[in-house]
N, C-alpha and C positions, 0 to 999 in steps of 0.2 A: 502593270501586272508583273508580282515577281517570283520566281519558283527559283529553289537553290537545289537541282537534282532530289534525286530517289533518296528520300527517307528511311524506306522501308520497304519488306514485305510481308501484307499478309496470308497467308495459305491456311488454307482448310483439308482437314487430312480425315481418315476415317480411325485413325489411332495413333497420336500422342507419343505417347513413348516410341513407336517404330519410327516417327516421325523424326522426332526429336536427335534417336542415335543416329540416321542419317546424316542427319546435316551436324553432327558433333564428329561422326568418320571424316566429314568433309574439312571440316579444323575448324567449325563453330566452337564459341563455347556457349555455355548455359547460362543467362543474364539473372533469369528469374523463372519460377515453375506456379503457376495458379494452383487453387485448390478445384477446379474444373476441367481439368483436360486443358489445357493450354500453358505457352512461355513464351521467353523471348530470347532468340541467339544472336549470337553476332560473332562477326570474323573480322578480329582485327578494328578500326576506324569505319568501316566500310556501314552500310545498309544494317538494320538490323532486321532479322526475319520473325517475326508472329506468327506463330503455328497455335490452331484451333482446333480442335476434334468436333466432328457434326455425326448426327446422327446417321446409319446405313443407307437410308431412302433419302440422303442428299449426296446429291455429286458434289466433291470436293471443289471448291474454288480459290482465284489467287488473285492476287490486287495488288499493284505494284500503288503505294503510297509518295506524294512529291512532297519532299518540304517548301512549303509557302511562309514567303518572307511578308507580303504584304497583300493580306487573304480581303481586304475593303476594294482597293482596285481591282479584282478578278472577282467581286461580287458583283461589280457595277460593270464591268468591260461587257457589250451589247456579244462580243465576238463566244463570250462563256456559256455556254446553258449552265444553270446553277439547278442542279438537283435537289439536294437536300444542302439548305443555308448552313453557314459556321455556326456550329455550337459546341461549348465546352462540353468534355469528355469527362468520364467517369478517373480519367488514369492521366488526368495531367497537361492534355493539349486543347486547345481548339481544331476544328475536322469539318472538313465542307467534301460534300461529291457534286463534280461535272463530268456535265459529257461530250465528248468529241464531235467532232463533223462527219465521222463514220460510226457512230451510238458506244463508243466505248465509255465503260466508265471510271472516275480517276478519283480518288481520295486525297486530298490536300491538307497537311496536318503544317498547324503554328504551333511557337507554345502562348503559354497563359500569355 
């Protein structure tokens, strides 16, 4: 089973744009901007952060994403709960969710 560090993050905000200049004060920049309320930033090499806008009556959420180098072994490893199996994405990767030995839950993105 192989994970090469944090990918990513995703966050869920209640607005987008507020969202957005923060982490661009932070010395983000702007990778790309959907036509939905969402983008994608990054600082430098590092992580790239995923910001979503959700509707008022959801609490914002965040998901730290691992890049997965070899996502077959950590389907079959008995040590993983595999939540939801690897399936490719609408935007380019394959994505599998496990969960930990204390219920957290972990997103693991390959590419194609």
């Amino acid at each position: 089973m192989t994970t090469n560090g944090i990918e990513a993050v995703f966050l869920e905000t209640h607005n987008w744009g507020k969202a957005a200049k923060f982490f661009q004060a932070l010395g983000y920049e702007l990778e790309f901007e959907t036509d939905h309320d969402s983008g994608q930033l990054r600082n430098g090499d590092g992580p790239y952060v995923f910001i979503a806008e959700v509707p008022k009556n959801k609490t914002p959420g965040m998901q730290l994403v691992l890049k997965a180098t070899d996502t077959e072994a950590i389907a079959t490893d008995s040590a993983v709960e595999v939540v939801t199996p690897l399936e490719e994405t609408h935007y380019g990767t394959r994505e599998m969710t496990v969960r930990d030995p204390d219920g957290r839950l972990w997103t693991l993105q390959a590419e194609k």
